[in-house]
C-alpha positions in Angstrom: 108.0 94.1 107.8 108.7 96.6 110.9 109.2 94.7 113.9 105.5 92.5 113.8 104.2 94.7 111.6 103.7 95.2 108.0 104.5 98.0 105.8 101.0 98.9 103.5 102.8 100.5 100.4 100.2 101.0 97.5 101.2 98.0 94.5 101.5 101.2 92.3 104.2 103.0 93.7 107.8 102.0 93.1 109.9 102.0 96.8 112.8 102.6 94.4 112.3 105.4 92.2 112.9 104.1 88.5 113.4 107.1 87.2 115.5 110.8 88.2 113.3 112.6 90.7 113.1 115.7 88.6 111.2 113.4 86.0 108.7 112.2 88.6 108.6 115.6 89.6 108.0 117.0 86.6 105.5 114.1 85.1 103.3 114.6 88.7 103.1 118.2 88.5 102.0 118.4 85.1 100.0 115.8 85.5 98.1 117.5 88.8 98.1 120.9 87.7 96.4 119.7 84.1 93.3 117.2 86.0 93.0 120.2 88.5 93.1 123.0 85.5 95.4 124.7 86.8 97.8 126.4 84.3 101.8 126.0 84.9 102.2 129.6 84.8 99.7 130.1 87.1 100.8 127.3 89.0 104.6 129.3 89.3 102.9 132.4 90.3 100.8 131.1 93.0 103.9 129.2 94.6 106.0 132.7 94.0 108.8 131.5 91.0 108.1 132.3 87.6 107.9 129.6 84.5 111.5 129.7 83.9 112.6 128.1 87.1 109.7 125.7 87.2 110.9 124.7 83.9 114.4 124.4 85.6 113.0 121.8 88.0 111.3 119.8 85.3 114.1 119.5 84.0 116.9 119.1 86.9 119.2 122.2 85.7 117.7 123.6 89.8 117.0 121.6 92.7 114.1 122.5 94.8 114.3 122.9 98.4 111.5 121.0 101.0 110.1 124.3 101.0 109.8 124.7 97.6 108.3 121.2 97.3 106.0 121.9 100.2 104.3 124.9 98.3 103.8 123.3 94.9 102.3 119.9 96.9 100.1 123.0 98.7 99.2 124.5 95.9 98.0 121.3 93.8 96.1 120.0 96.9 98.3 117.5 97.5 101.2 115.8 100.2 105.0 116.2 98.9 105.0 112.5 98.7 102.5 112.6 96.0 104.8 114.7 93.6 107.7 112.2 94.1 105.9 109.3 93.4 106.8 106.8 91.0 103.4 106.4 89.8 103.8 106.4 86.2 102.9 102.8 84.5 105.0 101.9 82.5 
């Protein structure tokens, strides 16, 4: 609760991240890029890095600017926030 009003936050979504970022990352991105058939190479390319370093992210050995983050959301159709989320059922 904000002052008199209530904070709508989707019963899906963790507020806490349960899990490193990178694997959120990582489980979101492959998870967009596959539903919207788009390959991860082709994915790196279009977002200007190649495969190795997006494999660097999925992993956490390099940290991704906002900027960074802000072209692979673009390029998946997407908002940053949505390849953060802690979305993943357990």
């Amino acid at each position: 609760m904000v002052g008199d009003r209530q904070l709508a936050t989707p019963c899906n979504v963790a507020l806490v991240p349960t899990r490193p970022l990178h694997e959120l990352l990582a489980w979101n991105v492959r998870r967009l890029s596959h539903v919207r058939g788009i390959p991860l190479p082709t994915l790196a390319a279009t977002i200007g890095i190649t495969p190795a370093r997006l494999d660097a992210i999925f992993t956490g050995d390099f940290d991704p600017d906002l900027d960074l983050l802000n072209k692979i959301a673009n390029a998946l159709g997407v908002g940053v926030g949505d390849i953060l989320a802690d979305t993943k059922l357990n």
